[in-house]
PyMOL CGO cylinders between C-alpha atoms (Angstrom):
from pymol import cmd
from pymol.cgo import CYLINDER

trace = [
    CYLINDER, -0.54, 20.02, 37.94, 2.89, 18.49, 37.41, 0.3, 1, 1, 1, 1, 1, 1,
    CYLINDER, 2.89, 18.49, 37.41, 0.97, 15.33, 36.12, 0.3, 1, 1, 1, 1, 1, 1,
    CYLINDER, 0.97, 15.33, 36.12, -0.85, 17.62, 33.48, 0.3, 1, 1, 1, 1, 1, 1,
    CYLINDER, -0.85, 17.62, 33.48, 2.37, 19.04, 32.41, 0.3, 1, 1, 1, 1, 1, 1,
    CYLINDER, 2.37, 19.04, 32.41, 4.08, 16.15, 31.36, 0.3, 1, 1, 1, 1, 1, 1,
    CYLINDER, 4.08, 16.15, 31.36, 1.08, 15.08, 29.55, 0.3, 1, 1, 1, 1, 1, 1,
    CYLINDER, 1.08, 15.08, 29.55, 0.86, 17.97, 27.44, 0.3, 1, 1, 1, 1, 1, 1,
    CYLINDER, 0.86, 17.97, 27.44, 4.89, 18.04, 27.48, 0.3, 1, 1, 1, 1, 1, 1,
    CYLINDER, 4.89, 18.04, 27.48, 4.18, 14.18, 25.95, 0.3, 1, 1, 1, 1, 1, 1,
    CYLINDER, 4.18, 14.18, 25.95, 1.61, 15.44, 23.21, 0.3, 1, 1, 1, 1, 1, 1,
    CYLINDER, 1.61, 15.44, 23.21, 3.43, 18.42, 21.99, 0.3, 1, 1, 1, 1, 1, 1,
    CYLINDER, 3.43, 18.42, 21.99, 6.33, 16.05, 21.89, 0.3, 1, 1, 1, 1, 1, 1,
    CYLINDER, 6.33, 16.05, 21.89, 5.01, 13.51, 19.54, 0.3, 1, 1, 1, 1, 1, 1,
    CYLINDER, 5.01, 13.51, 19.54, 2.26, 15.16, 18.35, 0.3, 1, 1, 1, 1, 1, 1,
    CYLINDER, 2.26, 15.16, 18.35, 3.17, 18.63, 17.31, 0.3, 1, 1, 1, 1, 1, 1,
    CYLINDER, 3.17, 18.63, 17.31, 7.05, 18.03, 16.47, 0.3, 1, 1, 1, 1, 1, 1,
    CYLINDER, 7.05, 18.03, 16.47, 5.35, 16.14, 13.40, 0.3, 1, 1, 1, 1, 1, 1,
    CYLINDER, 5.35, 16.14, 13.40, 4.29, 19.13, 11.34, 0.3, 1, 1, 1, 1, 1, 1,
    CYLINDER, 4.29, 19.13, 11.34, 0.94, 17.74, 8.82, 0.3, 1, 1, 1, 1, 1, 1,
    CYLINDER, 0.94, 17.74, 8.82, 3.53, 18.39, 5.95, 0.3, 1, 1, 1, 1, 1, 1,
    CYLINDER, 3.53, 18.39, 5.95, 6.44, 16.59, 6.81, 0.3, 1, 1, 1, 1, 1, 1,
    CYLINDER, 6.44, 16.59, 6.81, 4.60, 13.30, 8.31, 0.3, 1, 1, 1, 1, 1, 1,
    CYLINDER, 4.60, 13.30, 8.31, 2.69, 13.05, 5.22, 0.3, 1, 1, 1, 1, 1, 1,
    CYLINDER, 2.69, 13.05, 5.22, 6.23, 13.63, 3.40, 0.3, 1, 1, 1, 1, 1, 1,
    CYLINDER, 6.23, 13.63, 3.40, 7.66, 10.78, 5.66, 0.3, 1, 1, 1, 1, 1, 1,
    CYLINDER, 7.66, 10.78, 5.66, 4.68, 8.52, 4.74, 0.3, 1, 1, 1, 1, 1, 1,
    CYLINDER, 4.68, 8.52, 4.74, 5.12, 9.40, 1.08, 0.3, 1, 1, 1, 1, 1, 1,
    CYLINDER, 5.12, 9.40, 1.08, 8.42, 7.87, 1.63, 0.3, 1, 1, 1, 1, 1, 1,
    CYLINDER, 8.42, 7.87, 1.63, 7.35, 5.08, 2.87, 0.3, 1, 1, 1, 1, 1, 1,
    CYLINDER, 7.35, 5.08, 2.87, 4.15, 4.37, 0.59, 0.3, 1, 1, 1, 1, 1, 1,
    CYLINDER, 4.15, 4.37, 0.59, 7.06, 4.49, -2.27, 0.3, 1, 1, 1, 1, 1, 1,
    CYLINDER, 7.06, 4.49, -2.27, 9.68, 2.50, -0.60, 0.3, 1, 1, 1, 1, 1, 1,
    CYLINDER, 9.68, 2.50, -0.60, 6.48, -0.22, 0.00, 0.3, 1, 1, 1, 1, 1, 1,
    CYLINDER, 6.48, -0.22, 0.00, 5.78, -0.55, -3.22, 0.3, 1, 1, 1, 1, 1, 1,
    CYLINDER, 5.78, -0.55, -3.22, 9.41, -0.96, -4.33, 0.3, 1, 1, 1, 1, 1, 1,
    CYLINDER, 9.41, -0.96, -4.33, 9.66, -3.58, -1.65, 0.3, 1, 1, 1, 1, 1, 1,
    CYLINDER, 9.66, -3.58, -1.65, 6.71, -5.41, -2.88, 0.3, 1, 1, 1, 1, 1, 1,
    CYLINDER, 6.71, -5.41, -2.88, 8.34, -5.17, -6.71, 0.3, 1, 1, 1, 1, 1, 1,
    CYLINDER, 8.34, -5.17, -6.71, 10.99, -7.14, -5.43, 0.3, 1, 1, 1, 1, 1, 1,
    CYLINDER, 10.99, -7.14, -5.43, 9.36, -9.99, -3.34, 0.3, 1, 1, 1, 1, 1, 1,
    CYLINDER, 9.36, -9.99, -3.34, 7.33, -10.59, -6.21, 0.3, 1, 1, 1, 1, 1, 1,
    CYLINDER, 7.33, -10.59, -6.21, 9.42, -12.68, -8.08, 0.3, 1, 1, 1, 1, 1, 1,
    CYLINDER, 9.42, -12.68, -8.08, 11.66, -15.41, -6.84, 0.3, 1, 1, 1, 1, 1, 1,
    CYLINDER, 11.66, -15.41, -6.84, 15.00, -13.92, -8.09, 0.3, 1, 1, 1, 1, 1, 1,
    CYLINDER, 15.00, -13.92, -8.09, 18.26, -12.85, -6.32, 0.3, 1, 1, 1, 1, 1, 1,
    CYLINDER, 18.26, -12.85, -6.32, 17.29, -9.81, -3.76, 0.3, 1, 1, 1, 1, 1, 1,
    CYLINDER, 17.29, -9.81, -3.76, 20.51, -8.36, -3.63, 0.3, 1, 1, 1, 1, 1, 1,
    CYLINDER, 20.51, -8.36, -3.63, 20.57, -6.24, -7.10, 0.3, 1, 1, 1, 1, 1, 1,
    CYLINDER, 20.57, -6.24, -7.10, 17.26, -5.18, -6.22, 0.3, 1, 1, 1, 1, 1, 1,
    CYLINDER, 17.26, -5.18, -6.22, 17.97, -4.34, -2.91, 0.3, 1, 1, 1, 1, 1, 1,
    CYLINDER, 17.97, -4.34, -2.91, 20.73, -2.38, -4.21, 0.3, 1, 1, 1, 1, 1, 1,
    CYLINDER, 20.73, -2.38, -4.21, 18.82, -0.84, -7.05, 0.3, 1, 1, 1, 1, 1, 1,
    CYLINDER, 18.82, -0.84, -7.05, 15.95, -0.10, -4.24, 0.3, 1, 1, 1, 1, 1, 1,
    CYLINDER, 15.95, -0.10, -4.24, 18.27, 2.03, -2.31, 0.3, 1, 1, 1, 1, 1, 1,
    CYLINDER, 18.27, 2.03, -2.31, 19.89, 3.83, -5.18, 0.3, 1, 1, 1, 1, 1, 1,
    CYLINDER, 19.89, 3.83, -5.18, 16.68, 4.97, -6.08, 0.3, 1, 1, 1, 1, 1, 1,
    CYLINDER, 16.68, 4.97, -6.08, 15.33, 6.17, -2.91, 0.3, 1, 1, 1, 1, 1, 1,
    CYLINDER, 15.33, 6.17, -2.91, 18.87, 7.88, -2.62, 0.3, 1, 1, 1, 1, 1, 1,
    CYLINDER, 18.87, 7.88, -2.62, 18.25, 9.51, -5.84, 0.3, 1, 1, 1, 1, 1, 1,
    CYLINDER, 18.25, 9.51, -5.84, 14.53, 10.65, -5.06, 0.3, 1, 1, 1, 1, 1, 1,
    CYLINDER, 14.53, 10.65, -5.06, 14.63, 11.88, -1.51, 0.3, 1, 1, 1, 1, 1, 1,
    CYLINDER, 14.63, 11.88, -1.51, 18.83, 12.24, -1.04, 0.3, 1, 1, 1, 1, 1, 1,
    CYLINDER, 18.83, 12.24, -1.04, 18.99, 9.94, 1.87, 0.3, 1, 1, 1, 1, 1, 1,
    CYLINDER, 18.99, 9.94, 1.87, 22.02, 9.26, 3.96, 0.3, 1, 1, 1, 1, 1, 1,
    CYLINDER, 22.02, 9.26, 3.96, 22.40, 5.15, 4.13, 0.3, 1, 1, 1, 1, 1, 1,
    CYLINDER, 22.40, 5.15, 4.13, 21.33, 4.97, 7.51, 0.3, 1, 1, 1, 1, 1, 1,
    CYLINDER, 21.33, 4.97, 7.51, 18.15, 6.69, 6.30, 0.3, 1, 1, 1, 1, 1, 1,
    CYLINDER, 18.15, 6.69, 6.30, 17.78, 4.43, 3.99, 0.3, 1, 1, 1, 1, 1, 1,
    CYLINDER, 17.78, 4.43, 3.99, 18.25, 1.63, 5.88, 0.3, 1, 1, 1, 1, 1, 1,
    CYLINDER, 18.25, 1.63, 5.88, 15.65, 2.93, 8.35, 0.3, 1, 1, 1, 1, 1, 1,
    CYLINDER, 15.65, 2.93, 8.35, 12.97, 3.95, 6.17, 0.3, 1, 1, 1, 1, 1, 1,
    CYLINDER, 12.97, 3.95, 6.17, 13.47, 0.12, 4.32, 0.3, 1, 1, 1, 1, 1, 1,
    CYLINDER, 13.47, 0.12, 4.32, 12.60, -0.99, 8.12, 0.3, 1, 1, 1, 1, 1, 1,
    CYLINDER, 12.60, -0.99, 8.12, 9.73, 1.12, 8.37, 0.3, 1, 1, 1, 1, 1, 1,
    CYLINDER, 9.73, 1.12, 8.37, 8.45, 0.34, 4.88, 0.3, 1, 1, 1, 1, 1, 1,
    CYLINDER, 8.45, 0.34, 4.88, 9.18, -3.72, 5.13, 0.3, 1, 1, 1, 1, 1, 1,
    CYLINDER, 9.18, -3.72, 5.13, 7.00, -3.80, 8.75, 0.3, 1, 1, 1, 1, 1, 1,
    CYLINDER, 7.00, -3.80, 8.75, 3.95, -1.25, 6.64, 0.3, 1, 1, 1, 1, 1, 1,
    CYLINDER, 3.95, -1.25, 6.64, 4.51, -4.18, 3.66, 0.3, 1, 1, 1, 1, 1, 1,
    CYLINDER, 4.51, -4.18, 3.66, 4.04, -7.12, 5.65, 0.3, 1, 1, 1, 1, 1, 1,
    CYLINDER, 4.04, -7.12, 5.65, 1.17, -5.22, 7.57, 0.3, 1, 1, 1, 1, 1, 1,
    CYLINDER, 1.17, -5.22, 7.57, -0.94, -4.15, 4.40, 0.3, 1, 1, 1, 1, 1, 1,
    CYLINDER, -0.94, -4.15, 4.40, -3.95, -6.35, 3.14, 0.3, 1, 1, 1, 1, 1, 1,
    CYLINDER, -3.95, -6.35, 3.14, -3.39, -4.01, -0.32, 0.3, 1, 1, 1, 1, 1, 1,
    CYLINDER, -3.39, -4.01, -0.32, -1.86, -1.46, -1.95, 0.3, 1, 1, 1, 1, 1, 1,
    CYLINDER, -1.86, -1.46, -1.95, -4.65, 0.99, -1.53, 0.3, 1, 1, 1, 1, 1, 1,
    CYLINDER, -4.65, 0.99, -1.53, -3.13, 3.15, 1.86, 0.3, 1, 1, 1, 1, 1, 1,
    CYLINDER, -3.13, 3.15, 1.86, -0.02, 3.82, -0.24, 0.3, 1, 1, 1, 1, 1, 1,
    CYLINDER, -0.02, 3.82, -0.24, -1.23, 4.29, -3.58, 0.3, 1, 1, 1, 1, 1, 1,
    CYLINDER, -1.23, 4.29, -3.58, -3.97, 6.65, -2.05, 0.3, 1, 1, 1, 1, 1, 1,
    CYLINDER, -3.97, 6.65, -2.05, -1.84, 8.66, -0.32, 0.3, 1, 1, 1, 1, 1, 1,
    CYLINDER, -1.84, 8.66, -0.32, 1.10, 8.85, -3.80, 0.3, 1, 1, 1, 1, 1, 1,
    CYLINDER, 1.10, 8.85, -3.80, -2.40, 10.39, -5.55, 0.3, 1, 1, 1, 1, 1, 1,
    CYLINDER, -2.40, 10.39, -5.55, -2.85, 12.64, -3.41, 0.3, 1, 1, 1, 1, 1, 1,
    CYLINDER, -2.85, 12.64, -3.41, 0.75, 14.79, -3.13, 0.3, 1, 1, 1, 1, 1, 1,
    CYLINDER, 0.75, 14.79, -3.13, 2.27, 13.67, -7.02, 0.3, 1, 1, 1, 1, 1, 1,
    CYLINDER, 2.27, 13.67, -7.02, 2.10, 15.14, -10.05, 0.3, 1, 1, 1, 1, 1, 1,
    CYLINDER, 2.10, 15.14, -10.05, 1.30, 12.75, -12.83, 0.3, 1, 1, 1, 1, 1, 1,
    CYLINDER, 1.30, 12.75, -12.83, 5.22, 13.50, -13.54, 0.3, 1, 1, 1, 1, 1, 1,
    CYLINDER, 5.22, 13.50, -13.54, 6.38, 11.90, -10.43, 0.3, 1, 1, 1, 1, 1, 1,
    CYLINDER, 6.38, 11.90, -10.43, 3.60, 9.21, -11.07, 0.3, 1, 1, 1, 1, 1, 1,
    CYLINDER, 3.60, 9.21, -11.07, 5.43, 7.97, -14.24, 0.3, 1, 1, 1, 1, 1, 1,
    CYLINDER, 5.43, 7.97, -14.24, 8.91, 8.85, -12.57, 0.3, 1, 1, 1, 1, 1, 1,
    CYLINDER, 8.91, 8.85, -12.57, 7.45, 6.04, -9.86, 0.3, 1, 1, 1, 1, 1, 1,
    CYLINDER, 7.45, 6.04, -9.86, 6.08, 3.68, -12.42, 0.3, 1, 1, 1, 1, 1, 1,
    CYLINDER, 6.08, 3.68, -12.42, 9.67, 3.88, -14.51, 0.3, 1, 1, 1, 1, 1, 1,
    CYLINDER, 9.67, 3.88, -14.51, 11.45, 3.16, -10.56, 0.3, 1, 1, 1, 1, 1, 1,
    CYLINDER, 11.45, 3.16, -10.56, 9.34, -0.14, -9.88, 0.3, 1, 1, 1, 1, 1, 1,
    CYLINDER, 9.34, -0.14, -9.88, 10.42, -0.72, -14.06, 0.3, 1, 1, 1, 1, 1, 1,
    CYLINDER, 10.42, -0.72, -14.06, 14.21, -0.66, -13.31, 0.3, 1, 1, 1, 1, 1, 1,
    CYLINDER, 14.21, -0.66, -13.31, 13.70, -2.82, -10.03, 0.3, 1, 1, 1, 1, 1, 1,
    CYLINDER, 13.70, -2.82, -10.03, 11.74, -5.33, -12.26, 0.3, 1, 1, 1, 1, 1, 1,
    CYLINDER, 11.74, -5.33, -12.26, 14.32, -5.24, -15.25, 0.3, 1, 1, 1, 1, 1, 1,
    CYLINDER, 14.32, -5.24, -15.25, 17.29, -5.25, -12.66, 0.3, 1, 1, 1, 1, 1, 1,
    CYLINDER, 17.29, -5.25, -12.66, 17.80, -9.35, -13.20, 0.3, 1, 1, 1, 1, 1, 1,
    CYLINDER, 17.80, -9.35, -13.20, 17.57, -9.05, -16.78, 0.3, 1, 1, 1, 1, 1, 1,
    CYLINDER, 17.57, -9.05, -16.78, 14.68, -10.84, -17.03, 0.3, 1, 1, 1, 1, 1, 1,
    CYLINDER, 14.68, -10.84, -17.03, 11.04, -9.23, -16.60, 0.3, 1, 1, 1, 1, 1, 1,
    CYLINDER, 11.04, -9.23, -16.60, 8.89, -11.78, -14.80, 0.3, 1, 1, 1, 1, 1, 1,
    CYLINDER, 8.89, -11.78, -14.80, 5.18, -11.54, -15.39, 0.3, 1, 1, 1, 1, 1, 1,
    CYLINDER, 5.18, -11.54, -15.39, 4.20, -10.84, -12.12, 0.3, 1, 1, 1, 1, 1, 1,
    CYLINDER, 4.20, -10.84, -12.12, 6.34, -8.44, -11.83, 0.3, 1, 1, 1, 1, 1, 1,
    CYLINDER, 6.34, -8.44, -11.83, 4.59, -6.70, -15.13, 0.3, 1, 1, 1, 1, 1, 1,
    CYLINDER, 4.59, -6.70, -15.13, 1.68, -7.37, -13.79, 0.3, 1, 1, 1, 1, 1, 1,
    CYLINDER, 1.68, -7.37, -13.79, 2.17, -5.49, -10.34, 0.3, 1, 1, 1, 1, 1, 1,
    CYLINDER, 2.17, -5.49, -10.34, 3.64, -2.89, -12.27, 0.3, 1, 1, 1, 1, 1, 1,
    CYLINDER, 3.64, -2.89, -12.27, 0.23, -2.32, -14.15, 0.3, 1, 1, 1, 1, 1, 1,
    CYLINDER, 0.23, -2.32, -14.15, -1.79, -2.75, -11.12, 0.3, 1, 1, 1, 1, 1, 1,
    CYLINDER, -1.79, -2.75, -11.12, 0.10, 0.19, -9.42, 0.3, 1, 1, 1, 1, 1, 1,
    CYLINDER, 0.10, 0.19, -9.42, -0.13, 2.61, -12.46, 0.3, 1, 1, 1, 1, 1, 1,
    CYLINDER, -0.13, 2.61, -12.46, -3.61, 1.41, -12.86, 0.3, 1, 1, 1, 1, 1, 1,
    CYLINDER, -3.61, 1.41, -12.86, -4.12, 2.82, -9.08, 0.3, 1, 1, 1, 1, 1, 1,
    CYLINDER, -4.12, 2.82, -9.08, -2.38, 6.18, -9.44, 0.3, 1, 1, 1, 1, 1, 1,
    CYLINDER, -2.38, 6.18, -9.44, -4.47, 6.94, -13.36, 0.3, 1, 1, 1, 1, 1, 1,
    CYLINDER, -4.47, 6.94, -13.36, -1.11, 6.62, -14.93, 0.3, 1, 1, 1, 1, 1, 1,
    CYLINDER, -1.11, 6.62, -14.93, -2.56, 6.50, -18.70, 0.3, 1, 1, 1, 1, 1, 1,
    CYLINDER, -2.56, 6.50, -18.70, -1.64, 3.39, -20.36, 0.3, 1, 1, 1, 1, 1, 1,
    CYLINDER, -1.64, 3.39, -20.36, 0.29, 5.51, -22.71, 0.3, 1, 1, 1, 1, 1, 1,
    CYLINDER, 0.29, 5.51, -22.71, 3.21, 6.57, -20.46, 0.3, 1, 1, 1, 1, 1, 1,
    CYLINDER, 3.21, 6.57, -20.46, 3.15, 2.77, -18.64, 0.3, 1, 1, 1, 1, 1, 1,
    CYLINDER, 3.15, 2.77, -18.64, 4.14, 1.69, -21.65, 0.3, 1, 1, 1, 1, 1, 1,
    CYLINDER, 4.14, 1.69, -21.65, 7.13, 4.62, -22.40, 0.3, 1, 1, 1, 1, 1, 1,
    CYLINDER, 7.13, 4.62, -22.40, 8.19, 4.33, -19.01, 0.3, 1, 1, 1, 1, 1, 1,
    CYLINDER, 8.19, 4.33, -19.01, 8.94, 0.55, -19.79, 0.3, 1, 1, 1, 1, 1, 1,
    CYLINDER, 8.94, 0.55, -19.79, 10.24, 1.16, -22.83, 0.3, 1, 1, 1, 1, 1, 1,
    CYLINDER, 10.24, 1.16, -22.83, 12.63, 3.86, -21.90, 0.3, 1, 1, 1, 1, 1, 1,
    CYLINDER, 12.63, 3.86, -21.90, 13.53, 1.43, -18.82, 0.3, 1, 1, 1, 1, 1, 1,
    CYLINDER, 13.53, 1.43, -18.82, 14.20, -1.45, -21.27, 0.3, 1, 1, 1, 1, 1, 1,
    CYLINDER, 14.20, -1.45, -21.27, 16.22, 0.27, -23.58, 0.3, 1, 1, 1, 1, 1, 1,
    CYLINDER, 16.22, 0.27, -23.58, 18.10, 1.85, -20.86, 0.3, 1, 1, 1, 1, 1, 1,
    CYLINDER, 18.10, 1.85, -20.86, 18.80, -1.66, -19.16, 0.3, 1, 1, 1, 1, 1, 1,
    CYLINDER, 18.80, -1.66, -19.16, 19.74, -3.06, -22.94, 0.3, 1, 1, 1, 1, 1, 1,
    CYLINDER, 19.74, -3.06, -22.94, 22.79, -0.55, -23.80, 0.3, 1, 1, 1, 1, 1, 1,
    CYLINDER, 22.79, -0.55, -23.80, 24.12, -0.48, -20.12, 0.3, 1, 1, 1, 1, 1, 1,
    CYLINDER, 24.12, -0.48, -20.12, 24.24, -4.48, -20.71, 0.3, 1, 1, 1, 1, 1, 1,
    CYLINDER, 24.24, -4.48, -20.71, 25.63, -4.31, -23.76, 0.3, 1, 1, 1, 1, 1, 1,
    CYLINDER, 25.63, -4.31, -23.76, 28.27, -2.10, -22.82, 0.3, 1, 1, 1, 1, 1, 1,
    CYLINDER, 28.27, -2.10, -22.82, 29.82, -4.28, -19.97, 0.3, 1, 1, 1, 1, 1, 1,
]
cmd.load_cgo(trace, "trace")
């Protein structure tokens, strides 16, 4: 009896502290923070703007502490190297966000790619892939870069 105890003790544990609605919240975190990653290990730049622009976005989004940060960047770099596509994340992104947040998501992976200054074309590229995979029209791909770029062009003309 004891035996059966702990095993249910176990499953309610890890299985039913996880409400449905707040794992798939914690995996929406992570499906975004993936694709962010991927944004910047797609060029060959510096990482550490990125990195930084990474985190002040996911601060922004989800109001993280920096520990959570740093732990959900764990959890999301290990899912990255794990993935064989972007399919699992994007999938999941369709399913709980409005097109609002889509383009909100698109115009985050713009100001990682426009971070260096310079917008490499694979990093335009995965940039259209992932709006292509969440029906982001090609309409507000295009606004969210633009709004991005001129964004990035008056902050760098001010300094």
């Amino acid at each position: 009896k004891a035996m059966i105890d702990q095993l249910k003790l176990f499953f309610e544990k890890h299985l039913l502290l996880e409400s449905p609605a707040k794992l798939s919240e914690e995996q929406l975190k992570i499906a975004s923070a993936v694709l962010f990653l991927e944004m910047m290990h797609i060029d060959n730049a510096a990482r550490e703007p990125e990195q930084a622009m990474i985190a002040s976005i996911l601060q922004e989004n989800f109001s993280l502490s920096g520990e959570q940060i740093r732990m959900l960047l764990d959890s999301a770099e290990n899912s990255r190297q794990q993935a064989t596509d972007y399919f699992q994340f994007t999938s999941l992104i369709n399913k709980a966000y409005s097109l609002e947040q889509k383009i909100q998501l698109i115009e985050s992976l713009w100001k990682i790619a426009f971070i260096d200054g310079v917008l490499d074309m694979h990093e335009e590229y995965l940039v259209r892939k992932i709006a292509d995979l969440l029906y982001v029209p090609h309409a507000d791909f295009i606004k969210a870069k633009n709004r991005v770029h001129e964004h990035h062009a008056n902050n760098t003309r001010q300094h």
